[in-house]
C-alpha positions in Angstrom: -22.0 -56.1 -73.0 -23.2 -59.4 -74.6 -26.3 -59.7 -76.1 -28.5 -62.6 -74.2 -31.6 -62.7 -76.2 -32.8 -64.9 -79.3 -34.2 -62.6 -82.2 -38.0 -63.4 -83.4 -36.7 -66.8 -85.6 -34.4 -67.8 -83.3 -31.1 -65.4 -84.8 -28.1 -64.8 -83.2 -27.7 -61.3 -82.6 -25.3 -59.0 -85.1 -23.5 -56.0 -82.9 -24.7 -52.7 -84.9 -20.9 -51.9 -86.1 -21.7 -54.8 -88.8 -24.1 -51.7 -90.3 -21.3 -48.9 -89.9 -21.6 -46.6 -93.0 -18.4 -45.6 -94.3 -17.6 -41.9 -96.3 -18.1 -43.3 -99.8 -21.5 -45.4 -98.6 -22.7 -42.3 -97.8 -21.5 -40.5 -100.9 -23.5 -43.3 -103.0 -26.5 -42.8 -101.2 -26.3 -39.3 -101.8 -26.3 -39.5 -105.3 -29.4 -41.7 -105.3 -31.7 -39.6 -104.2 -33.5 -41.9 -102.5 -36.8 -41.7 -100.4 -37.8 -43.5 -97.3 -41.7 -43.8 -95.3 -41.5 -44.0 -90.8 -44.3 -45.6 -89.5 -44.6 -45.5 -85.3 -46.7 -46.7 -82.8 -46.3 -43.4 -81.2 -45.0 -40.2 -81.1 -45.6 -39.1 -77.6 -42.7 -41.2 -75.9 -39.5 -40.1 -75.2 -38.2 -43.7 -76.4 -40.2 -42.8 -79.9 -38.7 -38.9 -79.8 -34.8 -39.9 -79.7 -35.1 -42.9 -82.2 -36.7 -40.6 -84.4 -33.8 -38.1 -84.1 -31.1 -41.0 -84.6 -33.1 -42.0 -87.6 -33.6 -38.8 -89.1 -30.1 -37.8 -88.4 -28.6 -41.0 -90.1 -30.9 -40.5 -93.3 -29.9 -36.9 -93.8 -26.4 -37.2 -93.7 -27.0 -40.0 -96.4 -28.9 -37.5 -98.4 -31.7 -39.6 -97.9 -35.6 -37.5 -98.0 -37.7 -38.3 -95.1 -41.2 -38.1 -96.8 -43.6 -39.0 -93.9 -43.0 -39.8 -90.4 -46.8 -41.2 -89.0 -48.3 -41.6 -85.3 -50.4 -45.2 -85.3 -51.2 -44.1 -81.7 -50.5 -48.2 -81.0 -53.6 -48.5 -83.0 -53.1 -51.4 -85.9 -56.2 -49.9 -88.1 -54.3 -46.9 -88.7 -50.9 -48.8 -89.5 -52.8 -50.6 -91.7 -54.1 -47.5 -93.5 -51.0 -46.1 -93.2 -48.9 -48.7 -94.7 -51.3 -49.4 -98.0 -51.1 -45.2 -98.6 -47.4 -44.9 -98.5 -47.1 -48.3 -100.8 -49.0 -46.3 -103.5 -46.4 -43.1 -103.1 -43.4 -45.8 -104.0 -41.0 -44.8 -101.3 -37.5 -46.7 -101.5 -37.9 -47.8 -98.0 -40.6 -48.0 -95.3 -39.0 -48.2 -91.8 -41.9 -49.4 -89.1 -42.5 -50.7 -85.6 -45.4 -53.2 -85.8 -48.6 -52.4 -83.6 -49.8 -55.8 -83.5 -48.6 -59.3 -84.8 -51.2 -61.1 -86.6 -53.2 -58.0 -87.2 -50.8 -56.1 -89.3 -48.7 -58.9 -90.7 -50.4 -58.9 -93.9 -50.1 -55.0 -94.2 -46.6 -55.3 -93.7 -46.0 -58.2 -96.4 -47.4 -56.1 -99.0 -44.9 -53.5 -98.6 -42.2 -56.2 -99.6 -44.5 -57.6 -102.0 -44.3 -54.0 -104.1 -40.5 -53.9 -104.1 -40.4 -51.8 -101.6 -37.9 -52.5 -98.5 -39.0 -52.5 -95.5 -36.7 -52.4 -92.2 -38.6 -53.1 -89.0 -38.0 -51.8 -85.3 -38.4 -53.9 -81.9 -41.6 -56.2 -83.6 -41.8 -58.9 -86.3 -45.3 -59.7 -87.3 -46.7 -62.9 -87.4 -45.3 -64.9 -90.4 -43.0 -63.0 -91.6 -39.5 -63.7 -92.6 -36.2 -62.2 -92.9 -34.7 -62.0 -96.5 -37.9 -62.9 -98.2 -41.0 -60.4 -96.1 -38.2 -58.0 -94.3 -34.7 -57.0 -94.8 -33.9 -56.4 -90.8 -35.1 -55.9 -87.8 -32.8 -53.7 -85.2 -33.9 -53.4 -81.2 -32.4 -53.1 -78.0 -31.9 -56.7 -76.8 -34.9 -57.0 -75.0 -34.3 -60.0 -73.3 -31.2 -58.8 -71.8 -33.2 -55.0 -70.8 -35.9 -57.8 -68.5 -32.7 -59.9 -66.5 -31.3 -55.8 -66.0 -34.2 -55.2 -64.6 -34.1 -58.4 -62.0 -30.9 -58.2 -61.2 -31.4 -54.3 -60.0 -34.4 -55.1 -58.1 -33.8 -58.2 -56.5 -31.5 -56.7 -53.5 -34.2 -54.5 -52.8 -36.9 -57.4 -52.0 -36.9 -59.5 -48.8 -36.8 -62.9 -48.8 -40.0 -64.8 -49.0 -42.1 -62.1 -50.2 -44.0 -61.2 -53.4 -43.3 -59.1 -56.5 -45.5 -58.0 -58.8 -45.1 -57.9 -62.4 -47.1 -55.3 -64.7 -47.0 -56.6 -68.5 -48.5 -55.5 -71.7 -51.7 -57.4 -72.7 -50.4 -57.0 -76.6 -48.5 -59.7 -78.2 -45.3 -58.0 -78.8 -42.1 -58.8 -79.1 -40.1 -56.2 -77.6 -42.0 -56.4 -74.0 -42.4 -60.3 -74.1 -39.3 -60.7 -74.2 -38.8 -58.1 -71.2 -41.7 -60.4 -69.3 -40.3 -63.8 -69.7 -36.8 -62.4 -69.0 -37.7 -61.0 -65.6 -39.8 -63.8 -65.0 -37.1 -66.6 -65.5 -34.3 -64.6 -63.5 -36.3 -63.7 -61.0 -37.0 -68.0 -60.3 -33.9 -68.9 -61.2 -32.4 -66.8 -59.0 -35.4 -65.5 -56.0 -37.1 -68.7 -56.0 -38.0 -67.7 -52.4 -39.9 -65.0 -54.5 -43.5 -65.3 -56.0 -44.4 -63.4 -58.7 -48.1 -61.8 -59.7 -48.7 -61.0 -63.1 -51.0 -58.9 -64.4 -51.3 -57.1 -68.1 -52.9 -54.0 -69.4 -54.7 -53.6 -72.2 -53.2 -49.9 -73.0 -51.9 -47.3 -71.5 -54.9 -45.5 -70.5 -55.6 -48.7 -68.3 -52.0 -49.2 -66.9 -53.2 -47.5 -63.5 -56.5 -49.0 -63.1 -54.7 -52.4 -63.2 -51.9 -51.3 -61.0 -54.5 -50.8 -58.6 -56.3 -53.9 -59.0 -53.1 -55.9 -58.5 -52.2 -54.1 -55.3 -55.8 -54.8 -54.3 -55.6 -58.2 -54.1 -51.9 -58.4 -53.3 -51.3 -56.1 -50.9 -48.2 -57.9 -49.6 -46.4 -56.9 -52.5 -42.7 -55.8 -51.7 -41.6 -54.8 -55.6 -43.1 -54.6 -58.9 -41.4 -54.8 -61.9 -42.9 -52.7 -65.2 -42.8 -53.0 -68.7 -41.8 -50.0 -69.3 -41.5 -46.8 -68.2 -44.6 -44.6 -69.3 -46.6 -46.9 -67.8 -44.4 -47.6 -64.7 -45.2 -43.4 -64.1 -48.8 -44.2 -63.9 -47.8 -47.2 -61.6 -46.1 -44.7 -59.2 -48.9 -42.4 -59.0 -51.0 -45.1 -57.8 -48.8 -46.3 -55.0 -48.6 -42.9 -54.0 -52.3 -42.5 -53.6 -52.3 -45.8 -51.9 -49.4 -44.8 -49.6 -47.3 -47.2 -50.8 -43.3 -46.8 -50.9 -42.4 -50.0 -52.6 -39.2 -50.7 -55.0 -39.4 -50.5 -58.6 -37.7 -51.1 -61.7 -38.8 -50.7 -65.3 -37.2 -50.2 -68.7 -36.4 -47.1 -70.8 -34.6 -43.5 -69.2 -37.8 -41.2 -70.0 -37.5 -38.3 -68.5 -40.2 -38.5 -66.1 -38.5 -41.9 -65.0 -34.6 -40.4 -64.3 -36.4 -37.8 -62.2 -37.8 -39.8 -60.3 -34.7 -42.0 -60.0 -32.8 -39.5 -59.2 -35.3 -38.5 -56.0 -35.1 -41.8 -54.9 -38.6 -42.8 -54.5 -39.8 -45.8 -55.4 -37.9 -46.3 -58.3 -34.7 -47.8 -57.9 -33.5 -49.1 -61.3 -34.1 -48.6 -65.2 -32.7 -51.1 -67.4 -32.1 -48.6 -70.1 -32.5 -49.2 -74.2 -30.3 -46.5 -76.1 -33.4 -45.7 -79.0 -31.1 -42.7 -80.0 -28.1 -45.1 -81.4 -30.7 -48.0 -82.5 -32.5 -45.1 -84.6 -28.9 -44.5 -86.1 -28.2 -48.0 -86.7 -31.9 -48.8 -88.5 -31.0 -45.8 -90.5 -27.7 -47.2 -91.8 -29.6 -50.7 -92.2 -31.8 -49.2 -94.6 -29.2 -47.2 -96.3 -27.1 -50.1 -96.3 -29.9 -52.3 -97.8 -30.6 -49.7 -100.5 -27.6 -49.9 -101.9 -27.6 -53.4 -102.4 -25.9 -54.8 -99.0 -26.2 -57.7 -97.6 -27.4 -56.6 -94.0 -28.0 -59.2 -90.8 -31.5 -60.4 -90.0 -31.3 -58.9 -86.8 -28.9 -56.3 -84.8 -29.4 -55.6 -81.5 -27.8 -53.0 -78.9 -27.6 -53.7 -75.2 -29.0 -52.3 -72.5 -27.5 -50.4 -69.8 -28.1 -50.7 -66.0 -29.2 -47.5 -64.5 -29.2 -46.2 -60.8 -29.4 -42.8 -58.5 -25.4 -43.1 -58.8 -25.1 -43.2 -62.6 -28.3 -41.5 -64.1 -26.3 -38.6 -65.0 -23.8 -39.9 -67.2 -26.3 -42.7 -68.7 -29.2 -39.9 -69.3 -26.3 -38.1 -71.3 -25.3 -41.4 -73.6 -28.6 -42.1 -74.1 -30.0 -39.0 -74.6 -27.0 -37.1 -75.9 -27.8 -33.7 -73.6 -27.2 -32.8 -70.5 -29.3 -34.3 -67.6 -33.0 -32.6 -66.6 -32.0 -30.1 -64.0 -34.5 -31.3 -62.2 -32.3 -34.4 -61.5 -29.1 -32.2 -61.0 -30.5 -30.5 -58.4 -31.5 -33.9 -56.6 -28.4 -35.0 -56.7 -26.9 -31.9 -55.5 -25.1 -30.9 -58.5 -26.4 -27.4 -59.3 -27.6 -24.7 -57.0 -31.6 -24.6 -56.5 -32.1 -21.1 -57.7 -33.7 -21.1 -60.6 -32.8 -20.7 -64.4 -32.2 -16.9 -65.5 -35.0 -16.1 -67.9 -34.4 -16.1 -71.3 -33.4 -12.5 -73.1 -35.6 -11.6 -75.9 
């Protein structure tokens, strides 16, 4: 699948093969014995926990020591904190997914400014620049993951009716792009549709604002969600409201292919694949380490996700077998439980 989005300057996209690691790479790296710093915005996610495997994977088959993986709990203080302790430790590399733009820009240039290399996930801070700030940045293509999400949800809305869009109050990249996306599909395409936009300021609030958007749009017939952690707190509201309206959001959490599988009111995910993109900002890193010349951005497309497929896209993405949970919504298993587990 093509990429459609523009990276953070305005870069072409490079398809993650360009990163491929080959036997003797990994041999090289091995013999380096060479250190590398993870800094999150969160460890709770799903998304977070199978990008943290594909990195972690990646870097040990290179031979490469995972020294610190830390939790900024999307808070920039602690990244900050974070990013000036592991700069005085000297790791080879610091892999990181911004918090904020302006707020942790400076934090971030420091870690280039020490020699250190520094490969960034989904967000580019404010000011800073491929080559000279960053090596790379790797992400789903964000862009595309938003017109996914459209396109899945716009057979599901009447004409001449409203949707409602639930964005992140943040400036970040990654779910910008996923806003303006929908946004522009969705009036390219459903101008008989109008949108209402409203943001939350962080997850704990992502209810409370679902609520006050139904409130005073009660005529919504879909809602659109910037992602899926927040898109559970979403459904949870409609429910208390006794609303059954369609929904779409981004990332296959597990909570979300449940509830896409019981076909409630979720009808779509445009899913990002964090276990492959961990793998491929793993072999950017390596590949910078040893000197590479790697692309200022690589992105990985999205896949388009439904009741009919979440099976076999739960298993690329996640690389396991599908919650039973789901199986037994669609009928595949029995609904007697799991033996218990000999001791």
């Amino acid at each position: 699948m093509a990429i459609s989005g523009l990276g953070p300057h305005g870069e072409r996209a490079s398809a993650p093969e360009r990163v491929l690691l080959l036997p003797e790479d990994m041999a090289r790296a091995r013999a380096r014995g060479l250190r590398v710093a993870i800094v999150l915005h969160t460890l709770a996610s799903d998304w977070t926990k199978q990008q943290l495997s594909g990195l972690i994977g990646m870097l040990g088959d290179c031979g490469v020591a995972v020294i610190d993986v830390v939790d900024c709990a999307f808070t920039p203080e602690v990244q900050i904190e974070a990013l000036d302790r592991l700069i005085a430790e000297a790791p080879d590399a610091i892999i990181s997914l911004p918090v904020a733009n302006a707020k942790v820009a400076a934090a971030h240039a420091r870690v280039a400014a020490a020699g250190i290399k520094l490969v960034l996930l989904d967000n580019v801070p404010t000011g800073l620049l491929p080559g000279k700030d960053y090596t790379s940045l790797v992400s789903a293509d964000n862009f595309g993951l938003g017109k996914i999400a459209a396109e899945c949800l716009s057979p599901h809305v009447p004409d001449g009716s409203e949707v409602g869009v639930l964005g992140y109050e943040a400036d970040f990249f990654a779910t910008n792009e996923r806003e303006i996306a929908f946004v522009k599909w969705m009036r390219i395409n459903r101008p008989d549709v109008q949108l209402r936009v409203r943001r939350f300021p962080s997850l704990a609030e992502a209810g409370r604002v679902t609520r006050s958007l139904f409130e005073d749009h009660p005529d919504l017939a879909g809602l659109f969600v910037v992602w899926d952690t927040p898109s559970i707190a979403a459904a949870g509201v409609l429910a208390t409201l006794g609303r059954k309206i369609p929904m779409v959001t981004v990332d296959l959490g597990q909570n979300a292919a449940i509830g896409l599988a019981a076909t409630r009111s979720l009808v779509a995910i445009a899913a990002q694949q964090p276990f492959r993109q961990g793998e491929t900002a793993a072999s950017v890193t390596v590949s910078a380490l040893l000197g590479r010349l790697t692309p200022d951005w690589v992105a990985l497309p999205g896949l388009a996700v439904t009741a009919e497929n979440v099976v076999e896209c739960f298993q690329t993405v996640w690389r396991k077998p599908a919650p039973r949970e789901v199986l037994r919504t669609l009928s595949l298993v029995g609904s007697a439980p799991l033996p218990a587990a000999r001791s």
